[in-house]
PDB file of N, CA, C and O in Angstrom:
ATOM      1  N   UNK A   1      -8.897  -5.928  -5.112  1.00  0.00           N
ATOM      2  CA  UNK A   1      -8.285  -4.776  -4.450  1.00  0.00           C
ATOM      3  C   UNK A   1      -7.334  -4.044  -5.384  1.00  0.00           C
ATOM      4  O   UNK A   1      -7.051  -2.865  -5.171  1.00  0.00           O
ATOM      5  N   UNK A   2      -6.756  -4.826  -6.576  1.00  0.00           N
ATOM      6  CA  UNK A   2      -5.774  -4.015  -7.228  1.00  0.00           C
ATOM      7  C   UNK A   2      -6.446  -2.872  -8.222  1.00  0.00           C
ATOM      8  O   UNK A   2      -5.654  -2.107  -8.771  1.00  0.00           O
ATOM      9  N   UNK A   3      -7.871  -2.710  -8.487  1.00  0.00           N
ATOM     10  CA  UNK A   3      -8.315  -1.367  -8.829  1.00  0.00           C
ATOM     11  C   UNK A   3      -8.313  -0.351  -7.787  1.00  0.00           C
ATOM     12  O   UNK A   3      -8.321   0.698  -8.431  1.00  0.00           O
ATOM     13  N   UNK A   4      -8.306  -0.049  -6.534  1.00  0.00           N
ATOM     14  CA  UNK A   4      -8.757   0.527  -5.594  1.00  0.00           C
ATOM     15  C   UNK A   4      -7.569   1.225  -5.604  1.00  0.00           C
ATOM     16  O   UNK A   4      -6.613   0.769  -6.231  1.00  0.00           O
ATOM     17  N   UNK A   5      -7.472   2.522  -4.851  1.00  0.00           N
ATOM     18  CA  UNK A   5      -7.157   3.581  -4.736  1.00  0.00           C
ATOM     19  C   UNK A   5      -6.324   3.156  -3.046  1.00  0.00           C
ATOM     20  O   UNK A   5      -6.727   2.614  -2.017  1.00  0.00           O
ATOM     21  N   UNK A   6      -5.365   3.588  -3.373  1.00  0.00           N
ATOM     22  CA  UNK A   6      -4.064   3.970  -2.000  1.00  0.00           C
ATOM     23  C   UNK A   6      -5.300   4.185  -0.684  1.00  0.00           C
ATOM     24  O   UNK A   6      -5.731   3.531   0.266  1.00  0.00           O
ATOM     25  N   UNK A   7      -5.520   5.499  -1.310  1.00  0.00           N
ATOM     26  CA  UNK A   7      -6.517   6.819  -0.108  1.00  0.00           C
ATOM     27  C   UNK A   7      -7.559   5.218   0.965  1.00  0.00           C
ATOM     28  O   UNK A   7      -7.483   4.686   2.072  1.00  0.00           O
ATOM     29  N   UNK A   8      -8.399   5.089  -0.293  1.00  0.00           N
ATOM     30  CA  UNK A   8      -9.438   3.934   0.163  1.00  0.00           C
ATOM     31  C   UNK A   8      -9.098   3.008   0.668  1.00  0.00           C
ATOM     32  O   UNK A   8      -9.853   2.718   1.596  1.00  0.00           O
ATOM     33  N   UNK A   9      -7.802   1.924   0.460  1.00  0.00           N
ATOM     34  CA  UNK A   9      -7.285   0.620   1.463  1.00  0.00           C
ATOM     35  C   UNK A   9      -6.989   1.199   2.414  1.00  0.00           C
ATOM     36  O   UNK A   9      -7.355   0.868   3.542  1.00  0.00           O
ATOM     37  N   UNK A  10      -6.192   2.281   2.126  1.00  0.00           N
ATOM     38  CA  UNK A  10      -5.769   3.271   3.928  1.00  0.00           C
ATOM     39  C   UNK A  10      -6.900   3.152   4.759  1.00  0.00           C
ATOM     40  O   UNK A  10      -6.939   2.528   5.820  1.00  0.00           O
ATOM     41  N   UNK A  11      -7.900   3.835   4.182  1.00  0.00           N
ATOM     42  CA  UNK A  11      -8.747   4.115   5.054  1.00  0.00           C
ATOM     43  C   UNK A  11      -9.594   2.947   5.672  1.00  0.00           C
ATOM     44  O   UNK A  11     -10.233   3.091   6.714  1.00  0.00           O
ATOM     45  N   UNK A  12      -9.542   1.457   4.756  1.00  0.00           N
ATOM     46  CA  UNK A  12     -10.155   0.042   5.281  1.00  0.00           C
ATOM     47  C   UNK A  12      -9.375  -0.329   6.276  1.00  0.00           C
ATOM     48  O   UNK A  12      -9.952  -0.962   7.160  1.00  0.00           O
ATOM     49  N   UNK A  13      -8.234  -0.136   6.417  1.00  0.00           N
ATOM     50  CA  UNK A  13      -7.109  -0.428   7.205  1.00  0.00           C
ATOM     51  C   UNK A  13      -7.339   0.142   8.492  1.00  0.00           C
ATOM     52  O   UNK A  13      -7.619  -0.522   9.491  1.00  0.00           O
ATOM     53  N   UNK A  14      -7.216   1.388   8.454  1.00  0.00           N
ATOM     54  CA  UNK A  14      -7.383   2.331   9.704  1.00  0.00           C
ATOM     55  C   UNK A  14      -8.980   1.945  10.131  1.00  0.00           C
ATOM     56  O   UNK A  14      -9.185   2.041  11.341  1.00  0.00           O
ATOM     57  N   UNK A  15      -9.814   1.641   9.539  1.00  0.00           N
ATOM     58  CA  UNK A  15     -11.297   1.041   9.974  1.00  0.00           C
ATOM     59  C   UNK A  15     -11.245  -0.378  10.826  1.00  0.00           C
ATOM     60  O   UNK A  15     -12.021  -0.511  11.773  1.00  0.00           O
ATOM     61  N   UNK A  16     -10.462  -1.277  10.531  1.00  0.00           N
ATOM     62  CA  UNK A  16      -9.816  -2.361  10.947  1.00  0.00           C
ATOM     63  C   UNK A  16      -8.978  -2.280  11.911  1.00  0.00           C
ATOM     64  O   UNK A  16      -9.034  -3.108  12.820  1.00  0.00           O
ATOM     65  N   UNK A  17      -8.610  -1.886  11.910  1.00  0.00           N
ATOM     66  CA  UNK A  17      -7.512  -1.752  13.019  1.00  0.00           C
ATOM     67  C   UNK A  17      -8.313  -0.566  14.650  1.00  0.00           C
ATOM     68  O   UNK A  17      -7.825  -0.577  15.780  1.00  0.00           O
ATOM     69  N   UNK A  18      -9.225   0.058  14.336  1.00  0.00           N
ATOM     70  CA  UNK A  18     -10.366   1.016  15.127  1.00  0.00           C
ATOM     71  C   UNK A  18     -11.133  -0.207  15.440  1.00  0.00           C
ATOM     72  O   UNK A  18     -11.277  -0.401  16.647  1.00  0.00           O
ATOM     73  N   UNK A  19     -11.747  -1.223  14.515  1.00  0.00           N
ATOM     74  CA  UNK A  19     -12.762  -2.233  15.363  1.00  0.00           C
ATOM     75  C   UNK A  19     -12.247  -3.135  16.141  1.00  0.00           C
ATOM     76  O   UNK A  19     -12.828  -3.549  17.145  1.00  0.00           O
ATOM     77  N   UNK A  20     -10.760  -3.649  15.643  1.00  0.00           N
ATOM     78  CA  UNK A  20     -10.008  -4.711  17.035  1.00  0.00           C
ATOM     79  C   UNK A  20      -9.894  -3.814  18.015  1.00  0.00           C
ATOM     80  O   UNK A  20     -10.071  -4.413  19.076  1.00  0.00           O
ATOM     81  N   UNK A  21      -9.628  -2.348  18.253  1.00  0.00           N
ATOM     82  CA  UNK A  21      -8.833  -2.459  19.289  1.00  0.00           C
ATOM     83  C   UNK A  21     -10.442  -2.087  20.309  1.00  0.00           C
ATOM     84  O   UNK A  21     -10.343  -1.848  21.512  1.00  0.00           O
ATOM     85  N   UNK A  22     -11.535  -2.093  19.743  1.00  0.00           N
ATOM     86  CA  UNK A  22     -12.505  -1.483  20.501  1.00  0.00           C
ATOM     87  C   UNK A  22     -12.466  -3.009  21.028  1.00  0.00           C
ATOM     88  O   UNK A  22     -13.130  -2.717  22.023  1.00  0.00           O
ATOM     89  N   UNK A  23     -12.223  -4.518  21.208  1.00  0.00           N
ATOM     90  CA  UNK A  23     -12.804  -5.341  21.673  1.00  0.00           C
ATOM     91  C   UNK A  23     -14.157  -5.452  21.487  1.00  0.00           C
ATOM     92  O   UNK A  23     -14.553  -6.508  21.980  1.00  0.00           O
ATOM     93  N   UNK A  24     -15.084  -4.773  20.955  1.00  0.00           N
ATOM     94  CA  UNK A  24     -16.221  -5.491  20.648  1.00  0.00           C
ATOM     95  C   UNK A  24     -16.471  -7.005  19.812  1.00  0.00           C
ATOM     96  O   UNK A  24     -17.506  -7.624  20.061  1.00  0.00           O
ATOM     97  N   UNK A  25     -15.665  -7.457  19.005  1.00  0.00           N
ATOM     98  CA  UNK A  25     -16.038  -8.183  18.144  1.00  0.00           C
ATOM     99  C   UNK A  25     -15.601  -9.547  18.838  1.00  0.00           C
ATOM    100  O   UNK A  25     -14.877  -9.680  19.825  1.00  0.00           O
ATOM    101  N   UNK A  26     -16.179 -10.455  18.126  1.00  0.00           N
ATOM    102  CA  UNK A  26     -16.460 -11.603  18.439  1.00  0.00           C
ATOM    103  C   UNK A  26     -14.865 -12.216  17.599  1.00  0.00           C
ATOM    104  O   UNK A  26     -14.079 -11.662  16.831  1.00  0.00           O
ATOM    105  N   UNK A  27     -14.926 -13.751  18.275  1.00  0.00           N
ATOM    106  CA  UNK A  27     -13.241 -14.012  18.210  1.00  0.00           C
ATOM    107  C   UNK A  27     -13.036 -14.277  16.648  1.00  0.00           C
ATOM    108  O   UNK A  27     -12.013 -14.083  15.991  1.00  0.00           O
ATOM    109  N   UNK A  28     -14.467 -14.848  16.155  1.00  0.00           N
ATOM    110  CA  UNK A  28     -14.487 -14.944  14.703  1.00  0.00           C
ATOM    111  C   UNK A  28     -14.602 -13.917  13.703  1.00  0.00           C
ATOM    112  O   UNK A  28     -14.319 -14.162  12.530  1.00  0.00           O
ATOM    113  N   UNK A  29     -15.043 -12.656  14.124  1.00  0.00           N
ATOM    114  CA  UNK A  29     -15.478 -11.752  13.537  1.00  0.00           C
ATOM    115  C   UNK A  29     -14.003 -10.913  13.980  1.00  0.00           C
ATOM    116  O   UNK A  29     -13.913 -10.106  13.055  1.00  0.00           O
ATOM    117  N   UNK A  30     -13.194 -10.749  14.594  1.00  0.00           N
ATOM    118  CA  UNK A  30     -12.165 -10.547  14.829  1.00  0.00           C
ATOM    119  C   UNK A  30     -11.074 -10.971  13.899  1.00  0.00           C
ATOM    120  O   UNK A  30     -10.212 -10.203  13.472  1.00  0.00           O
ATOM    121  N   UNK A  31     -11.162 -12.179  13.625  1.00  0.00           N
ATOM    122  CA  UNK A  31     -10.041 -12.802  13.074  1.00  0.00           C
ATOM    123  C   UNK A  31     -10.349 -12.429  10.920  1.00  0.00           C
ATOM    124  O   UNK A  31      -9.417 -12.157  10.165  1.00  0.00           O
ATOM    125  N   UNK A  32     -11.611 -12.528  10.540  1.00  0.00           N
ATOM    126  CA  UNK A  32     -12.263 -11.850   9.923  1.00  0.00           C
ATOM    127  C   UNK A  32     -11.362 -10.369   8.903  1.00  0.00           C
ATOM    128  O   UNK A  32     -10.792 -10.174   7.830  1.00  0.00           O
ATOM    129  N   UNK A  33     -11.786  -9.628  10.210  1.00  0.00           N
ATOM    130  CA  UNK A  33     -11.467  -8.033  10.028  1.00  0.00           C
ATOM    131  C   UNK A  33      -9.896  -8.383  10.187  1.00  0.00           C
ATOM    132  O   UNK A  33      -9.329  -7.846   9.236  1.00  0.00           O
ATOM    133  N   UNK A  34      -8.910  -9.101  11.044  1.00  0.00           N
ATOM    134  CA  UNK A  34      -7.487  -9.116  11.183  1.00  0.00           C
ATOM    135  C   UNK A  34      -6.957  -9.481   9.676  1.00  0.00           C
ATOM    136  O   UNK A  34      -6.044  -8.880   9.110  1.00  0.00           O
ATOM    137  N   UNK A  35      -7.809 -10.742   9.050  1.00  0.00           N
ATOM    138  CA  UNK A  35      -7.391 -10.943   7.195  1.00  0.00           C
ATOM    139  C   UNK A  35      -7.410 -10.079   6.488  1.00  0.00           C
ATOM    140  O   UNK A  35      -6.545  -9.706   5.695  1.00  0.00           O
ATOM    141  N   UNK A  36      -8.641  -9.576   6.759  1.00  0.00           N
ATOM    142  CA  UNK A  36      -9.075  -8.352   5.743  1.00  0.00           C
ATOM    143  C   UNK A  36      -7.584  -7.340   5.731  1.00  0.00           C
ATOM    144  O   UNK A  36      -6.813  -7.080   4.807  1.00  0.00           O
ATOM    145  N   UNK A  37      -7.585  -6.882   7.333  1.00  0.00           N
ATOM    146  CA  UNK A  37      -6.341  -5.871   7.784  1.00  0.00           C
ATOM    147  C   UNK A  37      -5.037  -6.159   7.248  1.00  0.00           C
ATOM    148  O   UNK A  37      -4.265  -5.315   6.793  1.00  0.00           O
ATOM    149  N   UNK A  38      -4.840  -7.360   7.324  1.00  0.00           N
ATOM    150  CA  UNK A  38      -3.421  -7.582   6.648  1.00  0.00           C
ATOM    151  C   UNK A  38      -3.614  -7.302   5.239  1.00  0.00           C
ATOM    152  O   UNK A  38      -2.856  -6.513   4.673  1.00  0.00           O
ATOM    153  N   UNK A  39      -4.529  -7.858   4.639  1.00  0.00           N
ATOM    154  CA  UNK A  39      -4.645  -7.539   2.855  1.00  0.00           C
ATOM    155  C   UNK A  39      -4.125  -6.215   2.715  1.00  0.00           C
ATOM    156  O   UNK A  39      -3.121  -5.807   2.131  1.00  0.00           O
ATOM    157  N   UNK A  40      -5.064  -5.593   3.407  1.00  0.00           N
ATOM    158  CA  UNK A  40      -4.849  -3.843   3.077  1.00  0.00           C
ATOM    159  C   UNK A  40      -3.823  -3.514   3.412  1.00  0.00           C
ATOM    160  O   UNK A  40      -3.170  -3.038   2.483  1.00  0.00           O
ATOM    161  N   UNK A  41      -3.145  -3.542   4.689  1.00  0.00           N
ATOM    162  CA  UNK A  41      -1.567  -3.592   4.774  1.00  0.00           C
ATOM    163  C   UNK A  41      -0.747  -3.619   3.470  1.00  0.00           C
ATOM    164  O   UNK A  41      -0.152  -2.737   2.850  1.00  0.00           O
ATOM    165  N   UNK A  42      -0.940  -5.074   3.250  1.00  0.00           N
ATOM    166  CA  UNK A  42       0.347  -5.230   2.526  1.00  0.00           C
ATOM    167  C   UNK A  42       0.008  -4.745   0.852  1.00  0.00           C
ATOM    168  O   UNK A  42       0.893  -4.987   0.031  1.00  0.00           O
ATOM    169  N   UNK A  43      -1.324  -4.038   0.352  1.00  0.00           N
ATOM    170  CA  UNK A  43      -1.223  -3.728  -0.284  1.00  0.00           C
ATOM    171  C   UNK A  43      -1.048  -2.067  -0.624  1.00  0.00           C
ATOM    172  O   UNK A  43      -0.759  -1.441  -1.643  1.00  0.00           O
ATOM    173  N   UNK A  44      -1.354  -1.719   0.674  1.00  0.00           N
ATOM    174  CA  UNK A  44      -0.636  -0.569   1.052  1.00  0.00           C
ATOM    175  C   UNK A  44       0.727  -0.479   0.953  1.00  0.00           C
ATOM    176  O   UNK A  44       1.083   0.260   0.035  1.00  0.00           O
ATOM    177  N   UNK A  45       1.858  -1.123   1.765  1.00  0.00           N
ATOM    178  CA  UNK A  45       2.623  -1.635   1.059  1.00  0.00           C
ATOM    179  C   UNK A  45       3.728  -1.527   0.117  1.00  0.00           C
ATOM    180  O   UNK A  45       4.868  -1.064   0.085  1.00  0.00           O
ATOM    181  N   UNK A  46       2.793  -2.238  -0.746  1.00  0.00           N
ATOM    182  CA  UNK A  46       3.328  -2.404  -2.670  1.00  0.00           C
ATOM    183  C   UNK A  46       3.114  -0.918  -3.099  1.00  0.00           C
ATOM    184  O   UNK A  46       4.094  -0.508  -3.721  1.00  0.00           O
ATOM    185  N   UNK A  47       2.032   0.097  -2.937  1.00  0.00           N
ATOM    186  CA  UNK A  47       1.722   0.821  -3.217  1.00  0.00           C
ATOM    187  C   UNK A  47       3.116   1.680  -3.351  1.00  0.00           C
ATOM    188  O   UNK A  47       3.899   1.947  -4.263  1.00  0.00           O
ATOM    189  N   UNK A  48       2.985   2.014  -1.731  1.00  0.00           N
ATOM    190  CA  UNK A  48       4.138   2.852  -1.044  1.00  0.00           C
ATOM    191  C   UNK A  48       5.568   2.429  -1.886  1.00  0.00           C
ATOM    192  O   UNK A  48       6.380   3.257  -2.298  1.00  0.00           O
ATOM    193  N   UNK A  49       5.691   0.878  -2.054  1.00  0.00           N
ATOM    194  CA  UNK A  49       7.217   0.562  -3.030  1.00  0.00           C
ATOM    195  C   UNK A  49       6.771   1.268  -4.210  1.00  0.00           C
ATOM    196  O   UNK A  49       7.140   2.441  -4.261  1.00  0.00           O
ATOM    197  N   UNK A  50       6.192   0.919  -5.000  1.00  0.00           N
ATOM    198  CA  UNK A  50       5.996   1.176  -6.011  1.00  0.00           C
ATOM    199  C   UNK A  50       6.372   3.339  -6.375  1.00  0.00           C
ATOM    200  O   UNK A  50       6.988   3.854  -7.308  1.00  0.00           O
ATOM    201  N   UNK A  51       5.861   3.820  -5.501  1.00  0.00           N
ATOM    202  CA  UNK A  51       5.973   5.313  -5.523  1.00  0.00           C
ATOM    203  C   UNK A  51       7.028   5.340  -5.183  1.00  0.00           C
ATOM    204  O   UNK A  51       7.626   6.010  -6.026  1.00  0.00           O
ATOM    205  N   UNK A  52       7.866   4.941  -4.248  1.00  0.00           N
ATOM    206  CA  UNK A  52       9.405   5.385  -3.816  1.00  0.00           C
ATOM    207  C   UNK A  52      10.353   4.714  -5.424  1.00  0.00           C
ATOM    208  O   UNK A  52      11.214   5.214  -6.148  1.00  0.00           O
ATOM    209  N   UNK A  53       9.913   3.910  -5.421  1.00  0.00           N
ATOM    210  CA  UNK A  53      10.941   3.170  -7.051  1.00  0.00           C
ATOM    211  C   UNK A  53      10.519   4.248  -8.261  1.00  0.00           C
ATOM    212  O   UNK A  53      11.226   4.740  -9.141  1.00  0.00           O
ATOM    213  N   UNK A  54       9.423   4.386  -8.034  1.00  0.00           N
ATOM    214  CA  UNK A  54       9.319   6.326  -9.462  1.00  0.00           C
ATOM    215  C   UNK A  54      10.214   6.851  -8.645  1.00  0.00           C
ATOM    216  O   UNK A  54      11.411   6.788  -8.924  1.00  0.00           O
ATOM    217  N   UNK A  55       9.725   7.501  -7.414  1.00  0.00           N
ATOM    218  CA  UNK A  55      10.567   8.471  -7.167  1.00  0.00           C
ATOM    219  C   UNK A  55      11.967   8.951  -7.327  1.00  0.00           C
ATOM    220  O   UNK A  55      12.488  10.036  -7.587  1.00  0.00           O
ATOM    221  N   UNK A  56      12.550   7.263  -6.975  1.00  0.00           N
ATOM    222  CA  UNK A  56      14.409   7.109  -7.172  1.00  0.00           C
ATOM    223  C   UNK A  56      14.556   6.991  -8.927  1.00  0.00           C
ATOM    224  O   UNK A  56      15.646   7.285  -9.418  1.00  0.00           O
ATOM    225  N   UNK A  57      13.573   6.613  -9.709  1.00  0.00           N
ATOM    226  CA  UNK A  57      13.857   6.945 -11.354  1.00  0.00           C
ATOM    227  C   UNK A  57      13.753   7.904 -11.836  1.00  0.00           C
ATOM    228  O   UNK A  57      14.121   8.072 -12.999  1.00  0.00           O
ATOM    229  N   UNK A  58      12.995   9.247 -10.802  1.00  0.00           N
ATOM    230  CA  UNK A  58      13.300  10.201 -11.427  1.00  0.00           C
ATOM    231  C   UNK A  58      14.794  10.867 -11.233  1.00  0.00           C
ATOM    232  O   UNK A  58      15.555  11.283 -12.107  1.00  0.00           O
ATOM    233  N   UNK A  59      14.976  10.831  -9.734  1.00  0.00           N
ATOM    234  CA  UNK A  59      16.277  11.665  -8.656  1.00  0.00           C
ATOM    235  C   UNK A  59      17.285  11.011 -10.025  1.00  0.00           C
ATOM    236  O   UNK A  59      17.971  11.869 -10.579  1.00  0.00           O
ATOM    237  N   UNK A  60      17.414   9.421 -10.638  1.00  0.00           N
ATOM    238  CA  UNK A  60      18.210   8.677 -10.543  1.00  0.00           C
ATOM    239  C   UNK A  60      18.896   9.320 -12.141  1.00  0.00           C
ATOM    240  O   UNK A  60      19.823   8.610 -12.533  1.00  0.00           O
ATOM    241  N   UNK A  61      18.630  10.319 -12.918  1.00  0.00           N
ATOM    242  CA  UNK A  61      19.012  10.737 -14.526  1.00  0.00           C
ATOM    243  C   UNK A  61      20.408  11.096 -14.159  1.00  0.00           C
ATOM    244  O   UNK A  61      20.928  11.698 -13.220  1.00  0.00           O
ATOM    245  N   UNK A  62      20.873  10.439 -15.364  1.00  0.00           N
ATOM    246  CA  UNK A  62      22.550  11.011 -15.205  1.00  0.00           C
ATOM    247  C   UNK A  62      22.485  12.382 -15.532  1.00  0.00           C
ATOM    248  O   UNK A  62      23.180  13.246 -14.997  1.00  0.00           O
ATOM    249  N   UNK A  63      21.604  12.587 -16.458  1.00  0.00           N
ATOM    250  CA  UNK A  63      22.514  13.866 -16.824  1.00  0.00           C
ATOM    251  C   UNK A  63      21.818  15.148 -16.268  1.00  0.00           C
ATOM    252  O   UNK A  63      21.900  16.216 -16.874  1.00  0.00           O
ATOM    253  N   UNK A  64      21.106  15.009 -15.057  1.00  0.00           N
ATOM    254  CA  UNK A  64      20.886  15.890 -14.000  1.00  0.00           C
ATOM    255  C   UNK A  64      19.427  16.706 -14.494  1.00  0.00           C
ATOM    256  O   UNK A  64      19.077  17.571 -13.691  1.00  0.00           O
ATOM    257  N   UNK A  65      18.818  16.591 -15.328  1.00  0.00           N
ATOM    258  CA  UNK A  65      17.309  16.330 -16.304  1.00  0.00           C
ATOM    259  C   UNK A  65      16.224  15.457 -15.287  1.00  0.00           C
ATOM    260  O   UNK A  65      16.592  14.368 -14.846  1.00  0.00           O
ATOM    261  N   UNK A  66      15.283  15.836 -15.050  1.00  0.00           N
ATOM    262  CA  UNK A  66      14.008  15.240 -14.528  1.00  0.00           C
ATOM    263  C   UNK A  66      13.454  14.606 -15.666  1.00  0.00           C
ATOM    264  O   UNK A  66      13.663  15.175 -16.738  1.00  0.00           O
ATOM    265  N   UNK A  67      12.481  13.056 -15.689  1.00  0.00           N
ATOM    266  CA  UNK A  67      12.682  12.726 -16.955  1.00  0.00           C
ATOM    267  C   UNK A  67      11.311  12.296 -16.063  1.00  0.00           C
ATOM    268  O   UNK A  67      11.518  12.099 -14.865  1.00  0.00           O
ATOM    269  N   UNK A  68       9.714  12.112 -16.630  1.00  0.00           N
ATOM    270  CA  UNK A  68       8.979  10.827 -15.963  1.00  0.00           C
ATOM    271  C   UNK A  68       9.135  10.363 -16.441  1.00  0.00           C
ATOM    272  O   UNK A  68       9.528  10.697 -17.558  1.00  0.00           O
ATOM    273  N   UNK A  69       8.919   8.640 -15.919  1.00  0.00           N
ATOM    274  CA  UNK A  69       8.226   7.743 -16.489  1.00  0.00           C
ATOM    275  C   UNK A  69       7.626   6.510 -15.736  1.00  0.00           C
ATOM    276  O   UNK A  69       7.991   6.397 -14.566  1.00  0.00           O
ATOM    277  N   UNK A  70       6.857   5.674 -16.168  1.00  0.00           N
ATOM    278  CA  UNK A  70       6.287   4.630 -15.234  1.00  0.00           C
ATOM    279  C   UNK A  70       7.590   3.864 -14.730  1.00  0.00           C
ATOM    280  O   UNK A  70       8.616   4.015 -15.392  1.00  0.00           O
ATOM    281  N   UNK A  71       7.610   3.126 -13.705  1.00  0.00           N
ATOM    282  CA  UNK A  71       8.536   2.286 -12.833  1.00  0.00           C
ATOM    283  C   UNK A  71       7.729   0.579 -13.886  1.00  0.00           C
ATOM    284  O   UNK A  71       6.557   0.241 -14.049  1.00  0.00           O
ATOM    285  N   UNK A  72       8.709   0.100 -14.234  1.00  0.00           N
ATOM    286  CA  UNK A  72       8.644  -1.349 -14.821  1.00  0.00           C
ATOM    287  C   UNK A  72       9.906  -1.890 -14.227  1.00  0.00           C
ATOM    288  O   UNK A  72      11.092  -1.562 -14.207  1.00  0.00           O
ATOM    289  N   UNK A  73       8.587  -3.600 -13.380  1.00  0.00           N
ATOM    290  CA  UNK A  73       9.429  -4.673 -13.044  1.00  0.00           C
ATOM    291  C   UNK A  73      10.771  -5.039 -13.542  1.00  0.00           C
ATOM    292  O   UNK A  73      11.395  -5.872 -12.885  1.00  0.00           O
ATOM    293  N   UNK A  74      11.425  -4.430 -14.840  1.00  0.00           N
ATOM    294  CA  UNK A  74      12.518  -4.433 -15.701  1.00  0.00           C
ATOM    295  C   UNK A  74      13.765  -3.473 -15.297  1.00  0.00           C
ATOM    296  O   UNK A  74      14.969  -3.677 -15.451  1.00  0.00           O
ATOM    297  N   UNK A  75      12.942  -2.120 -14.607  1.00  0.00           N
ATOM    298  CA  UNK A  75      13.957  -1.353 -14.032  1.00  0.00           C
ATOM    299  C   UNK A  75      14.689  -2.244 -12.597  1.00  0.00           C
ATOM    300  O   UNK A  75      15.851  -2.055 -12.238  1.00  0.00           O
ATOM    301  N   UNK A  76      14.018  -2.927 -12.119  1.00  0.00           N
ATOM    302  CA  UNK A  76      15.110  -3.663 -10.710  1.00  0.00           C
ATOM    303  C   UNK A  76      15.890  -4.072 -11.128  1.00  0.00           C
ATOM    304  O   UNK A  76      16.836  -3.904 -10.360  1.00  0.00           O
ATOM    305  N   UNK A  77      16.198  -4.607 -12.010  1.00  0.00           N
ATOM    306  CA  UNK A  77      16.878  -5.206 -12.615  1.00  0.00           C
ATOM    307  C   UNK A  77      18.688  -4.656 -12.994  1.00  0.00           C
ATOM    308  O   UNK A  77      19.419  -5.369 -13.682  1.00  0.00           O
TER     309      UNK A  77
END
């Protein structure tokens, strides 16, 4: 899943979450699609952290300059 695209887990997610609530599925095939659902969740997620932590490195320049750059595990720090 960590090649895949934001847009695309969204959309496995929202697919998952449309087949539980129809009750069609079986209790195994249910529980199934509920693993799957959480994966995508929570890598949805990381995603979403990950963009808000750029976001606050850009707002975050002292000297009032927009600067990019990638967010590294080093900046929490």
């Amino acid at each position: 899943m960590a090649t895949e695209k934001f847009e695309s887990v969204l959309k496995k997610l929202e697919d998952a979450v449309r087949k539980l609530e129809s009750g069609e599925l079986s209790l195994e095939e249910s529980l199934k699609v509920f693993e799957e659902g959480v994966r995508s969740a929570n890598f949805c997620v990381k995603k979403l952290d990950e963009a808000e932590r750029k976001v606050e490195l850009l707002l975050k320049q002292k000297d009032g300059a927009f600067m990019k750059r990638e967010f590294s595990l080093d900046d929490e720090k």
